[in-house]
N, C-alpha and C positions, 0 to 999 in steps of 0.2 A: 613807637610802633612804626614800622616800615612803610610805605606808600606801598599802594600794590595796583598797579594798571588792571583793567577787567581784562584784555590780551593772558593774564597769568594765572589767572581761575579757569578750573577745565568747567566745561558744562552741568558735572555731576555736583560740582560744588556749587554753582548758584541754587538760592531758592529762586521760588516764583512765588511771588507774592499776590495772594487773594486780592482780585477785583473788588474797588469798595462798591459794595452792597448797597443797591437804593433803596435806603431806608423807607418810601413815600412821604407823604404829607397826610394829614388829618384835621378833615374839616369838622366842623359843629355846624351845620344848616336849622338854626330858628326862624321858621315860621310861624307868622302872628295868625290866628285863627278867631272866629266871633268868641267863642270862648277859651279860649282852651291856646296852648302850643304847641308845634310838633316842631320835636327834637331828632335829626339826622346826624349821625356820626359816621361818617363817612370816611375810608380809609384810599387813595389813591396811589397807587402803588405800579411801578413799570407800564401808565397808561390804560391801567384798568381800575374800575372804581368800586368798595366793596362796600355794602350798604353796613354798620356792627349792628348800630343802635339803630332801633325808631322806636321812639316813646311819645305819647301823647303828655303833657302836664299842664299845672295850672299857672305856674306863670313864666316871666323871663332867666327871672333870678333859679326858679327848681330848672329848666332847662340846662343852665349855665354849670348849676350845682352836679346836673348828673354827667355833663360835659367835660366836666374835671375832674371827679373820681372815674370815671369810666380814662383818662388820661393815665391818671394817676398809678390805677391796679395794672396799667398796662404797659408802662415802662418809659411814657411819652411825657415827656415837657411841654406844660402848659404855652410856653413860649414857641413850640412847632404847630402848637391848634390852631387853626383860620376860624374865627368865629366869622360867620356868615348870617345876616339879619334881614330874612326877608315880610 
């Protein structure tokens, strides 16, 4: 296949290719509570921050547990979640 300088493409022939998309990040904010946990899933996105989840539960592990299916049905890799332990 021939070399082709961009000089020899008219304009209607280039595409434009879609800006990639920020995707955000997504947190899991665990707070310890006297009894109890509160579960924050937090989605931050273009510098704005979107509360999904708030859940109260009884321990770290159900916290974590609903942090990762709430990841999971959502199309998000456990490896992009910031678990946060306050």
């Amino acid at each position: 296949m021939p070399d082709i300088a961009s000089s020899q493409v008219s304009q209607d022939q280039r595409i434009d290719l879609p800006r990639e998309e920020d995707l955000g990040s997504v947190q899991a904010i665990i707070t310890r509570g006297w009894n109890a946990y509160l579960l924050q899933v937090v989605l931050v996105k273009n510098g704005e921050a979107r509360m999904l989840v708030g859940k109260e539960v009884t321990s770290y592990a159900v916290a974590e547990t609903v942090a990762r299916v709430f990841a999971a049905t959502h199309g998000v890799a456990w490896e992009r979640v910031e678990v946060v332990l306050k």
